[in-house]
Every structure is written in structure tokens, then in C-alpha cells.
Residue frames as a rotation matrix with the C-alpha (Angstrom) as fourth column:
UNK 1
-0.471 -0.835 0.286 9.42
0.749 -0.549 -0.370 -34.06
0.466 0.040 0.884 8.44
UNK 2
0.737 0.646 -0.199 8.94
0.672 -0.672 0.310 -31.07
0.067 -0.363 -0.930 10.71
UNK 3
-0.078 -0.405 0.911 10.05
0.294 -0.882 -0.368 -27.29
0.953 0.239 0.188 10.47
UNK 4
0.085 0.110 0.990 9.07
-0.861 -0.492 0.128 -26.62
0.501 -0.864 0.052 14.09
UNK 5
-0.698 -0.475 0.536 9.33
-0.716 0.488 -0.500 -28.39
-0.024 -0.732 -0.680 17.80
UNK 6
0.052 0.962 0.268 5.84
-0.713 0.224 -0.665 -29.77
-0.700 -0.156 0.697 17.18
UNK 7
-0.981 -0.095 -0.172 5.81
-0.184 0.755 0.629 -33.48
0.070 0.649 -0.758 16.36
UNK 8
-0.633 0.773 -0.035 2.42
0.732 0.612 0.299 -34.05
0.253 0.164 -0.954 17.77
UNK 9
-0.474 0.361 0.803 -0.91
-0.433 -0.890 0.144 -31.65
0.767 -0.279 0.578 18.34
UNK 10
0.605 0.555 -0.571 -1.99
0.206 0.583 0.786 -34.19
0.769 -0.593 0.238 21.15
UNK 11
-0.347 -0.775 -0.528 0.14
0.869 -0.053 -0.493 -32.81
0.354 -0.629 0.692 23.58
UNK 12
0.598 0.443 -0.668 -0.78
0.741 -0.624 0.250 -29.75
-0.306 -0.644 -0.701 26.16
UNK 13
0.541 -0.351 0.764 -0.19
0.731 -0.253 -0.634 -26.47
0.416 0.901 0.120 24.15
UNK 14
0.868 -0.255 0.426 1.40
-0.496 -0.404 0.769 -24.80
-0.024 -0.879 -0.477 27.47
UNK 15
0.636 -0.747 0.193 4.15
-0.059 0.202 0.978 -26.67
-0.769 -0.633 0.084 27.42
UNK 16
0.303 -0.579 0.757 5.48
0.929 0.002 -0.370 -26.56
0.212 0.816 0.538 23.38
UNK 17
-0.307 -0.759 -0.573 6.20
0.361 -0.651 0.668 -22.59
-0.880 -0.002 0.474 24.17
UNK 18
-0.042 0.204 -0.978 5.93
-0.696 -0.709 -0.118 -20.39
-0.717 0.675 0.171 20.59
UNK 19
-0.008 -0.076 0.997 5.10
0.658 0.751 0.063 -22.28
-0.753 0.656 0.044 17.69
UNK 20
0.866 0.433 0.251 5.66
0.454 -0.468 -0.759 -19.67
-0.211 0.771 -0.601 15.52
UNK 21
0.004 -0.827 0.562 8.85
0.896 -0.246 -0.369 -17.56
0.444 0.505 0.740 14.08
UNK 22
-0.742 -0.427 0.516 10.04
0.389 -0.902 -0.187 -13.95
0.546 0.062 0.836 15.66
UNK 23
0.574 0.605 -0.552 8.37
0.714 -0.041 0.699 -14.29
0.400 -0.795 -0.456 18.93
UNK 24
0.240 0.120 -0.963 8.35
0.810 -0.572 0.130 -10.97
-0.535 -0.812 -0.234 20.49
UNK 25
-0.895 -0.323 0.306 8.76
0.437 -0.503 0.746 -9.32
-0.087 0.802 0.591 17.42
UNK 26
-0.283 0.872 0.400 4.92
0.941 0.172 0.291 -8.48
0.185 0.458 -0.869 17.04
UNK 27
0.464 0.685 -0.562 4.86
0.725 -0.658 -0.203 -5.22
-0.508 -0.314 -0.802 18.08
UNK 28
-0.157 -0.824 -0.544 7.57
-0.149 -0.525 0.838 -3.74
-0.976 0.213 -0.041 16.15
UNK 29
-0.685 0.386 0.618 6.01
0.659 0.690 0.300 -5.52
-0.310 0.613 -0.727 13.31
UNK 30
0.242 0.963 -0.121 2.53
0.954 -0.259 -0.150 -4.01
-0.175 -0.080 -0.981 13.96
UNK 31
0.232 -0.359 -0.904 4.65
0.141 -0.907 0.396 -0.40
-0.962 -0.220 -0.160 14.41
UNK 32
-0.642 -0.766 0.043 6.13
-0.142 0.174 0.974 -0.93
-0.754 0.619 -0.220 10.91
UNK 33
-0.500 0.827 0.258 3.10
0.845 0.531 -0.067 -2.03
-0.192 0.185 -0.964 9.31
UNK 34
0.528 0.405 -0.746 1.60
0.446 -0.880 -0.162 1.40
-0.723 -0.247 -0.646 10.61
UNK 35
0.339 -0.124 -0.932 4.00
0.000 -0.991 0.132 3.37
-0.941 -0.045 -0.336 9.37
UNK 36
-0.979 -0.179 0.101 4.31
0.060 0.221 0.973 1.61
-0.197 0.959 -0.205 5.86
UNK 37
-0.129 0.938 0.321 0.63
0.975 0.180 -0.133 1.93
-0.183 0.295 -0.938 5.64
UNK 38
0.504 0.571 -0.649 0.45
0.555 -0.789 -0.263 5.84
-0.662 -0.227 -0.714 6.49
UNK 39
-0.057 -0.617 -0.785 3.38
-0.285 -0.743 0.605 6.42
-0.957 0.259 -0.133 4.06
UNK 40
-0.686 0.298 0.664 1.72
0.695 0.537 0.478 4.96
-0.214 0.789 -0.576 1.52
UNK 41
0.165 0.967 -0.196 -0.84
0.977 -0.188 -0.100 7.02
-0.133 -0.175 -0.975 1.66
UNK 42
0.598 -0.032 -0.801 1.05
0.103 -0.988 0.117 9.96
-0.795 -0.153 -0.588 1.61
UNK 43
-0.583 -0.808 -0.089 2.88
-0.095 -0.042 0.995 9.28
-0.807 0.588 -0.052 -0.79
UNK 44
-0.371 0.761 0.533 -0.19
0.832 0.527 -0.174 8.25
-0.413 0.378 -0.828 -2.90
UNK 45
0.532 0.769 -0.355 -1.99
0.689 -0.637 -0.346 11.68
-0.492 -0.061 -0.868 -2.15
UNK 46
-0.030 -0.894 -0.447 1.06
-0.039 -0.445 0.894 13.28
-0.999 0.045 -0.021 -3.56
UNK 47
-0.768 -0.350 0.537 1.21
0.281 0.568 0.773 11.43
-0.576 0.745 -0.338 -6.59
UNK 48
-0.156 0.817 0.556 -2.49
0.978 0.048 0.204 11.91
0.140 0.575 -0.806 -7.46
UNK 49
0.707 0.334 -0.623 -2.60
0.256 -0.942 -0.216 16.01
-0.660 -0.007 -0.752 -6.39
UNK 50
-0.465 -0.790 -0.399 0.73
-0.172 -0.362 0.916 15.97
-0.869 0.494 0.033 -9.12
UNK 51
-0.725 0.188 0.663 -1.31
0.592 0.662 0.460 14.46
-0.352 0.726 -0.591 -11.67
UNK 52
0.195 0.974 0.112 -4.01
0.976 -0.182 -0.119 16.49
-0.095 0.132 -0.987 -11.08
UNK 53
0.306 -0.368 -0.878 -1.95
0.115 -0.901 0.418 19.68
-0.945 -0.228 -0.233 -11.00
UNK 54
-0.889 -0.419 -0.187 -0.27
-0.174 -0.070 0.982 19.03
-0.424 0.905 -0.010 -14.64
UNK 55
-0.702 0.428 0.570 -3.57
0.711 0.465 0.527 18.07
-0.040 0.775 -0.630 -15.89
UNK 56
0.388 0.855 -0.345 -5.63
0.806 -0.496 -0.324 21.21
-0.448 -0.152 -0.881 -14.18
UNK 57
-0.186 -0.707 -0.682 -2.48
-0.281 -0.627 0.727 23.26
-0.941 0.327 -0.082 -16.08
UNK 58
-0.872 -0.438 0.219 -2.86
0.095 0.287 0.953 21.57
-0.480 0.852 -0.209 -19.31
UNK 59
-0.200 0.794 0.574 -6.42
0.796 -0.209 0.567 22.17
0.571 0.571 -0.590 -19.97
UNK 60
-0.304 0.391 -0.869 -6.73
0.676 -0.554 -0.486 25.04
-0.671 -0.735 -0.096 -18.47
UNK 61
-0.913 -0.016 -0.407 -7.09
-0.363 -0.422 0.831 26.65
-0.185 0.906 0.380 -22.15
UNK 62
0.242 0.970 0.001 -11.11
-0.407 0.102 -0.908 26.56
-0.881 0.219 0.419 -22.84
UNK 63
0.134 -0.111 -0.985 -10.10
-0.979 0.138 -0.149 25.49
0.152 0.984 -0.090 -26.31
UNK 64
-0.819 -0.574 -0.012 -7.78
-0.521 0.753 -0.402 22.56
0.239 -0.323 -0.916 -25.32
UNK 65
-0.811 0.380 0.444 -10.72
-0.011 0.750 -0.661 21.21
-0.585 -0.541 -0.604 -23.11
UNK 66
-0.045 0.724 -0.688 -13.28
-0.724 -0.499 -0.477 21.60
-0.689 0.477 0.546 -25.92
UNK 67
-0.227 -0.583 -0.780 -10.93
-0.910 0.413 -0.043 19.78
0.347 0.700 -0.624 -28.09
UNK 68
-0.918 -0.395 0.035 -10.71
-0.368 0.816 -0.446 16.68
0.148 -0.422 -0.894 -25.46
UNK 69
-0.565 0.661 0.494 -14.56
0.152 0.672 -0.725 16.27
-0.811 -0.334 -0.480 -24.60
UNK 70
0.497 0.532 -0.686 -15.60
-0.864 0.227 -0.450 16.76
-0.083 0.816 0.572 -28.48
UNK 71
0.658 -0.107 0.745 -13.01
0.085 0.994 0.067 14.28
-0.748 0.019 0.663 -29.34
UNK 72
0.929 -0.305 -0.211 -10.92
-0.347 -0.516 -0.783 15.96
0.129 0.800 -0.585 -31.55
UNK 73
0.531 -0.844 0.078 -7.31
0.842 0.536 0.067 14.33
-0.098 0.030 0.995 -32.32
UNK 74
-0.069 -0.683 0.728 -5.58
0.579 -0.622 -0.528 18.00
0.813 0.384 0.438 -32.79
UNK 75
0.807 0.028 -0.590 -4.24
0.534 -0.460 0.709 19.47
-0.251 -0.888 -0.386 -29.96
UNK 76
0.919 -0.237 0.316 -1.93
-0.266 -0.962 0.053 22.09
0.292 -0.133 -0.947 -29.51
């Protein structure tokens, strides 16, 4: 059984044409790609300067952070 045109690889690879799915698609692809990579990222840096905002708010109380790197279980 074959999914593609390619019954044999003995055969001059110039003349089978694409052996592959969503030929001419590869740059639009590659474009996509990019911009799912860079909005990741931004979306990331987001995420982790929110975290770090609510957490540079929540101990900001000298007590509070006293509490957390003795180990104390009573917080506020």
C-alpha cells in the first residue's frame, strides 16, 4: 500500500515531482511558525512580570517576608 505517487525509490527523483504534502506552502508555514514563536514569548514575559508583580506586592511587608524565609505557617 502507498499514501503517495512513489511505488518505487529506483526511479530518477526529477521526474516523481513533490513527494511531500502542501507543496508551496513552506513559506507561509515558516511565517506562522515565526509569529507563533514570538507570541509566545510575549505572552510568556507577561505572564511571568504578573507573577512577579503580585508576589513583589505581597511581600512587600518586611514581616510577611521574614515569616516566608524563617518558615513560619502564620501569615497574615
Amino acid at each position: 500500500m502507498s499514501t503517495t505517487i512513489v511505488e518505487t525509490w529506483a526511479v530518477n527523483m526529477a521526474d516523481l515531482g513533490p513527494i511531500y504534502p502542501f507543496v508551496g506552502t513552506e513559506f507561509i508555514l515558516f511565517i506562522v511558525g515565526i509569529v507563533f514563536w514570538i507570541g509566545f514569548h510575549i505572552t510568556q514575559l507577561r505572564t511571568e512580570n504578573r507573577l512577579y508583580d503580585e508576589e513583589r506586592v505581597r511581600y512587600q511587608d518586611k514581616e510577611i517576608l521574614r515569616k516566608v524565609l524563617l518558615g513560619s505557617d502564620e501569615e497574615e
